[in-house]
N, CA, C and O atoms as CSV, one atom per row, in Angstrom:
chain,resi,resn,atom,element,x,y,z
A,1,UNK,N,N,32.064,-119.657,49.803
A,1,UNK,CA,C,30.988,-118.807,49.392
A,1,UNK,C,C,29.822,-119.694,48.957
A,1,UNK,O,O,29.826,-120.679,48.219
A,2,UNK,N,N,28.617,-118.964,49.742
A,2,UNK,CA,C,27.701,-119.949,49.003
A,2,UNK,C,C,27.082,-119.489,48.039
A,2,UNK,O,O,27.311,-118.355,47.618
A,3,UNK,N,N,25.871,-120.564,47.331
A,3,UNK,CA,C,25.399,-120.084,46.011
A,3,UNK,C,C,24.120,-118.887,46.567
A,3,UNK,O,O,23.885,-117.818,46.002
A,4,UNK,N,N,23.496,-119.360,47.670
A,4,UNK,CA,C,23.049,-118.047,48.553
A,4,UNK,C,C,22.715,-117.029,48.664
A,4,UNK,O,O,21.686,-116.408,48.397
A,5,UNK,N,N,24.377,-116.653,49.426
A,5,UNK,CA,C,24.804,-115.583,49.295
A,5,UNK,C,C,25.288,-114.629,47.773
A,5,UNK,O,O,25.288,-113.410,47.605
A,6,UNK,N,N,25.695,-115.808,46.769
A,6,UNK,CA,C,25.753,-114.617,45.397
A,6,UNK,C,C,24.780,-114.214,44.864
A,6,UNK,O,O,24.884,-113.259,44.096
A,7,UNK,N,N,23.422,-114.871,45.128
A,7,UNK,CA,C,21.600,-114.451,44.177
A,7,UNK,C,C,21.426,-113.132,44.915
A,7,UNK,O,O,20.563,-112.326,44.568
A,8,UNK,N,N,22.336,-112.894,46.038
A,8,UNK,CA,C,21.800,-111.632,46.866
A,8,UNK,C,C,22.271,-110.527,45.894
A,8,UNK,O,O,21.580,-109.534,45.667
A,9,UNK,N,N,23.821,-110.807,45.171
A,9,UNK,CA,C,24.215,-109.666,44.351
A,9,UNK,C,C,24.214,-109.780,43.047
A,9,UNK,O,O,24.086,-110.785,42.348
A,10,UNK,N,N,24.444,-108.109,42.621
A,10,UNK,CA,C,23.780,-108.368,40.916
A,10,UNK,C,C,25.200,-108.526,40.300
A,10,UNK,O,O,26.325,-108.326,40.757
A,11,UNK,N,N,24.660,-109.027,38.901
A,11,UNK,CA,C,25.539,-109.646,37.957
A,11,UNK,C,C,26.832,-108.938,38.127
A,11,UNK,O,O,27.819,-109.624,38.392
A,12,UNK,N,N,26.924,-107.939,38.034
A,12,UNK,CA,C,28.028,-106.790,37.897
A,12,UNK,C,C,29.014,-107.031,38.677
A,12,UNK,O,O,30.181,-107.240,38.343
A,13,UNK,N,N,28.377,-106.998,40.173
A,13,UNK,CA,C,29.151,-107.614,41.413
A,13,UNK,C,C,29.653,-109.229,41.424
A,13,UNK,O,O,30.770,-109.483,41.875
A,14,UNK,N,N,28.866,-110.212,40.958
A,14,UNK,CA,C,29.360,-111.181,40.714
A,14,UNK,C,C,30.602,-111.482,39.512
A,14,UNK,O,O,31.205,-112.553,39.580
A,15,UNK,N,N,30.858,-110.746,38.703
A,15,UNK,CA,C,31.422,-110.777,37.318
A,15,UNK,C,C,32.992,-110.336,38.130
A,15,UNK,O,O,34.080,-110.866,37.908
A,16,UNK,N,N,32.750,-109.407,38.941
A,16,UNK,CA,C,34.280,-108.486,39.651
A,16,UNK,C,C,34.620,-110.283,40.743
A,16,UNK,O,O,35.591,-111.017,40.555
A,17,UNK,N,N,33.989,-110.420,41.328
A,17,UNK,CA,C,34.226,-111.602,42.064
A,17,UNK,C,C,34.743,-112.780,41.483
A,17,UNK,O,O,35.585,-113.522,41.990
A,18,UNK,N,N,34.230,-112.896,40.472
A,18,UNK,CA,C,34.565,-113.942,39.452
A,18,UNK,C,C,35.805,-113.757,38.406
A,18,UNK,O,O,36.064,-114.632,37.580
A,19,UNK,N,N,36.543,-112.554,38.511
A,19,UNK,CA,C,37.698,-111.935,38.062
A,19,UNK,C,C,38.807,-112.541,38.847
A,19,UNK,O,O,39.810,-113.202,38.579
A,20,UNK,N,N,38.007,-111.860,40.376
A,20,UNK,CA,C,39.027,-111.355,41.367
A,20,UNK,C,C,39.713,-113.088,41.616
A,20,UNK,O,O,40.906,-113.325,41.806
A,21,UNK,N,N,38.556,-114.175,41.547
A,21,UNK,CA,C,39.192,-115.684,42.063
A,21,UNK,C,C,39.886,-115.833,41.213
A,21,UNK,O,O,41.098,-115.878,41.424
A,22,UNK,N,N,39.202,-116.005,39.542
A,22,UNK,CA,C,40.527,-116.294,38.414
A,22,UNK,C,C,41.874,-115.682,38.756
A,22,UNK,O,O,42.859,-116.418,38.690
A,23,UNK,N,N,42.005,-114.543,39.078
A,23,UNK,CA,C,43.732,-114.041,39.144
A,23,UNK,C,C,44.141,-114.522,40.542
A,23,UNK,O,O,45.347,-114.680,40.736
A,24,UNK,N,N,43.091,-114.827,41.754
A,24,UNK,CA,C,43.908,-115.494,42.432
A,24,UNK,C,C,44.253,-117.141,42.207
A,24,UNK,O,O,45.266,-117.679,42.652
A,25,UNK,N,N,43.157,-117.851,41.396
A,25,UNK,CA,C,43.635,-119.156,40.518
A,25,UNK,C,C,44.771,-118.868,40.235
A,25,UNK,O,O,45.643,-119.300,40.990
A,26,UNK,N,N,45.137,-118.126,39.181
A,26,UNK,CA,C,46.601,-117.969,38.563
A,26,UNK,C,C,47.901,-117.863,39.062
A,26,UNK,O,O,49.026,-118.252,38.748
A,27,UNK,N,N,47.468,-117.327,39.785
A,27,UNK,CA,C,49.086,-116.994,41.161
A,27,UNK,C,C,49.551,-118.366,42.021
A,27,UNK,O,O,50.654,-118.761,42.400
A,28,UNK,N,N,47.810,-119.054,42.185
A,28,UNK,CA,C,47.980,-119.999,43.056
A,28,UNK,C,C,48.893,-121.287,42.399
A,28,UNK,O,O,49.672,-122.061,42.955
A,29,UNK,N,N,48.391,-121.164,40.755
A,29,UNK,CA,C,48.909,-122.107,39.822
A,29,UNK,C,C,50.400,-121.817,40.022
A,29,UNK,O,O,51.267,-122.645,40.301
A,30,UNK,N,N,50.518,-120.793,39.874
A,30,UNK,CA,C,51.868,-120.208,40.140
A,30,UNK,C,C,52.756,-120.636,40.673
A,30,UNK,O,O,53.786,-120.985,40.096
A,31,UNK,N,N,52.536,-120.715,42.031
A,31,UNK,CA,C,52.713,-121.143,43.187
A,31,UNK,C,C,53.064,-122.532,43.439
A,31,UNK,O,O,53.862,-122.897,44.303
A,32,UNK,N,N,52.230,-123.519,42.393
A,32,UNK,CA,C,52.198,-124.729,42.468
A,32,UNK,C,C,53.497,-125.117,42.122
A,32,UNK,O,O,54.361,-125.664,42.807
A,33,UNK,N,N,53.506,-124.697,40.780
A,33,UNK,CA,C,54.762,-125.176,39.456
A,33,UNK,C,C,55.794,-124.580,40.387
A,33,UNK,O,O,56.908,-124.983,40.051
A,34,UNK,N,N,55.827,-124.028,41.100
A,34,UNK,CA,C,57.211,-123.636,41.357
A,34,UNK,C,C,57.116,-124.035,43.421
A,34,UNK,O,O,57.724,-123.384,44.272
A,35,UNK,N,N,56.349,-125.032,43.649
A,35,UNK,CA,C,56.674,-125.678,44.754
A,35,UNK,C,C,56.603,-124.880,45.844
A,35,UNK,O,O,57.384,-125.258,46.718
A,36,UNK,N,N,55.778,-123.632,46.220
A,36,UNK,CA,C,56.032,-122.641,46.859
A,36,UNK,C,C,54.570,-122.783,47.582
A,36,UNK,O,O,54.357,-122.328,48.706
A,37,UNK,N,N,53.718,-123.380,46.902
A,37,UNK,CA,C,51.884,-123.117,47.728
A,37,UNK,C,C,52.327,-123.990,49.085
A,37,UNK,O,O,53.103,-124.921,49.303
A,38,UNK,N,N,51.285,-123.069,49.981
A,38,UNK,CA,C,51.314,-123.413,51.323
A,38,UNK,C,C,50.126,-124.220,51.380
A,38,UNK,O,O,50.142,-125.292,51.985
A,39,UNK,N,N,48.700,-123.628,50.577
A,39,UNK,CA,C,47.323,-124.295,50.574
A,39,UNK,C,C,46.786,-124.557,49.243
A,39,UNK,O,O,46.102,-123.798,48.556
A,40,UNK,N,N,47.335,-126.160,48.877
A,40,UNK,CA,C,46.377,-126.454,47.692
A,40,UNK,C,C,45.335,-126.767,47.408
A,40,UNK,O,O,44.929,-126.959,46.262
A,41,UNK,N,N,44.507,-126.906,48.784
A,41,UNK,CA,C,43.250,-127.209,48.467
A,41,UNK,C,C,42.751,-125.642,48.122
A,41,UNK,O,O,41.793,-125.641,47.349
A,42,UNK,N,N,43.091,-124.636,48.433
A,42,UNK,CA,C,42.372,-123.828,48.212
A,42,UNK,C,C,42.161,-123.173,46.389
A,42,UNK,O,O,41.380,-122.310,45.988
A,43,UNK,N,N,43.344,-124.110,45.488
A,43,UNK,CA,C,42.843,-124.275,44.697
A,43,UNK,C,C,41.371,-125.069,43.614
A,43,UNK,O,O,40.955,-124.883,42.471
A,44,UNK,N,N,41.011,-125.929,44.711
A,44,UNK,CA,C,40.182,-126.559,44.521
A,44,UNK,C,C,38.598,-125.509,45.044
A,44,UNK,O,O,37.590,-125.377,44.350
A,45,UNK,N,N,38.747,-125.126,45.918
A,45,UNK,CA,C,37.998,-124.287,46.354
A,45,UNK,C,C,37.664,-122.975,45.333
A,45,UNK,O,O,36.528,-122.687,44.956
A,46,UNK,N,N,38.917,-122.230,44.962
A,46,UNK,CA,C,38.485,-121.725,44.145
A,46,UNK,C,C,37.702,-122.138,42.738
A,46,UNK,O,O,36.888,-121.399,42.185
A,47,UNK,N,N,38.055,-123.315,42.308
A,47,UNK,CA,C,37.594,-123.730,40.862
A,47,UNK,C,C,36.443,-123.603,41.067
A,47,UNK,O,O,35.684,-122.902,40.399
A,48,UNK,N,N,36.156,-124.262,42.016
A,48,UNK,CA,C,34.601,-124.330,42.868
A,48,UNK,C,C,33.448,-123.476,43.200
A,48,UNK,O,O,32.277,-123.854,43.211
A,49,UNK,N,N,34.000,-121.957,43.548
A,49,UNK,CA,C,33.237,-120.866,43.790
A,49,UNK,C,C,33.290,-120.247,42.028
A,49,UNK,O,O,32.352,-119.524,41.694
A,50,UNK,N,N,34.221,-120.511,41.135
A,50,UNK,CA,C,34.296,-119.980,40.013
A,50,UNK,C,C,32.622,-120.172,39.208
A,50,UNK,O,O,31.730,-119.373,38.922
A,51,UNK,N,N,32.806,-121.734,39.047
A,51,UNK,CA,C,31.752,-122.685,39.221
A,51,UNK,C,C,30.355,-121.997,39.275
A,51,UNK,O,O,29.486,-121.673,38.466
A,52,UNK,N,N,30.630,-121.908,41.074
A,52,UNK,CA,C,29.084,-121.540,41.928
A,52,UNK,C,C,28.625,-119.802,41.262
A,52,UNK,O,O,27.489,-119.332,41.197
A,53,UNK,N,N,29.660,-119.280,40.930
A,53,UNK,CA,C,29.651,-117.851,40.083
A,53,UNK,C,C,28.801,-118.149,38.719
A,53,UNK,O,O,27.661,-118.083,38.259
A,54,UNK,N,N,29.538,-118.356,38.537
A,54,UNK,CA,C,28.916,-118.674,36.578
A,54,UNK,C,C,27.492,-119.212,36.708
A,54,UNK,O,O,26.539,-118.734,36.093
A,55,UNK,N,N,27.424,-120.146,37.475
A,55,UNK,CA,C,26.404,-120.928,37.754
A,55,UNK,C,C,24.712,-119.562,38.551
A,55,UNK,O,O,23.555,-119.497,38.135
A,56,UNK,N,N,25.162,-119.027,39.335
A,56,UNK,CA,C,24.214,-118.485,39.195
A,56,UNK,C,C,23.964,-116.670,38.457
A,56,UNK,O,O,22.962,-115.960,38.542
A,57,UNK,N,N,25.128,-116.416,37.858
A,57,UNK,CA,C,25.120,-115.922,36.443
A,57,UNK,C,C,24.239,-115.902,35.613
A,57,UNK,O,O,23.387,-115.065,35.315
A,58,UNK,N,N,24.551,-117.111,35.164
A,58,UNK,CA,C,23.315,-117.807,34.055
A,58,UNK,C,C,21.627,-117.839,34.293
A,58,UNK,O,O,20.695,-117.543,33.545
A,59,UNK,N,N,21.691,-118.398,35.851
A,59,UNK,CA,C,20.452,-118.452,36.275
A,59,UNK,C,C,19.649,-116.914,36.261
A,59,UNK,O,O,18.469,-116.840,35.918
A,60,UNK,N,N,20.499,-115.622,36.704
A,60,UNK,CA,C,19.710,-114.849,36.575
A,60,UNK,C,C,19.640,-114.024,35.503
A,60,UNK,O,O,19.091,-112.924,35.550
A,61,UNK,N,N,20.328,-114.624,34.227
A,61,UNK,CA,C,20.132,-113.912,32.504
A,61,UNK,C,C,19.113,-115.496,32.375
A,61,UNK,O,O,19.615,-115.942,31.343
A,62,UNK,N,N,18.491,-116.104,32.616
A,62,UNK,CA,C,17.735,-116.574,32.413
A,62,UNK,C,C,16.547,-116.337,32.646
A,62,UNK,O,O,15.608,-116.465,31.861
A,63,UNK,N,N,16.513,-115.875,34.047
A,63,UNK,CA,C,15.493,-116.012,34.787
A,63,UNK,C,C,15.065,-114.146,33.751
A,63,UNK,O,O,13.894,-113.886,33.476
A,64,UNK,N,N,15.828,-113.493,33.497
A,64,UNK,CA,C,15.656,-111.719,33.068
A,64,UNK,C,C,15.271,-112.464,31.952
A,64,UNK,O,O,14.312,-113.135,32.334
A,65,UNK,N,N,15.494,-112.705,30.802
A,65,UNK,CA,C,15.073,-113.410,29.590
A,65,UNK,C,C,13.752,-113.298,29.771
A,65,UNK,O,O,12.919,-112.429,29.513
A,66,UNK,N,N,13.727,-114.811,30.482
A,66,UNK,CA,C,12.505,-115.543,31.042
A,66,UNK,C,C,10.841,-114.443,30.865
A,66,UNK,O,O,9.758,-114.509,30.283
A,67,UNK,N,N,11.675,-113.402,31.903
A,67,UNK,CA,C,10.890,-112.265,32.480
A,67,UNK,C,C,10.528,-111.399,30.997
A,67,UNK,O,O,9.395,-111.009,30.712
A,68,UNK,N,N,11.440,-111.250,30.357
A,68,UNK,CA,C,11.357,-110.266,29.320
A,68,UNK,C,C,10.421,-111.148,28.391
A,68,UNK,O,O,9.483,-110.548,27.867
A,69,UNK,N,N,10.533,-112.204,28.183
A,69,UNK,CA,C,9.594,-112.617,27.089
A,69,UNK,C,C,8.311,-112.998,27.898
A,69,UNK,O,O,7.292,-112.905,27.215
A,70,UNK,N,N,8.189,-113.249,28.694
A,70,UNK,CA,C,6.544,-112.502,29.160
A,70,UNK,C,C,5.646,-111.911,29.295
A,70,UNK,O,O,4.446,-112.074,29.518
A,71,UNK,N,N,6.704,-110.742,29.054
A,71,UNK,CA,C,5.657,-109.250,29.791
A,71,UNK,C,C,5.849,-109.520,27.643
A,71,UNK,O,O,4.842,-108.890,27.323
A,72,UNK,N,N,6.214,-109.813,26.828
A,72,UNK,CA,C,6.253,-109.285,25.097
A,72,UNK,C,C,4.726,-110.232,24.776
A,72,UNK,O,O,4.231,-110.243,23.649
């Protein structure tokens, strides 16, 4: 996923996305400890989009901030 494609959706939608990887993180961890993952990089991948989530999160309660103390 790119960072991109998440500025296209609003926070709300990003926050469910950013759920949905953590619980698949968890399973994957899961998976690990008990010698069963087929794809560990895709743990890495996820940490990664978690990351690219949060990351532009922030940017757009910043950028709304930003906006709000302007127009005051």
């Amino acid at each position: 996923m790119k960072a991109k494609e998440l500025r296209e959706h609003s926070i709300e939608e990003m926050q469910a996305k950013e759920r949905d990887c953590r619980e698949e993180l968890f399973k994957l961890n899961l998976q690990k400890h008990g010698g069963q993952i087929e794809k560990p990089s895709r743990i890495r991948e996820l940490r990664h989009d978690i990351a690219r989530i949060q990351t532009v999160i922030m940017e757009k309660r910043r950028a709304a901030a930003a906006g709000a103390k302007q127009q005051s």
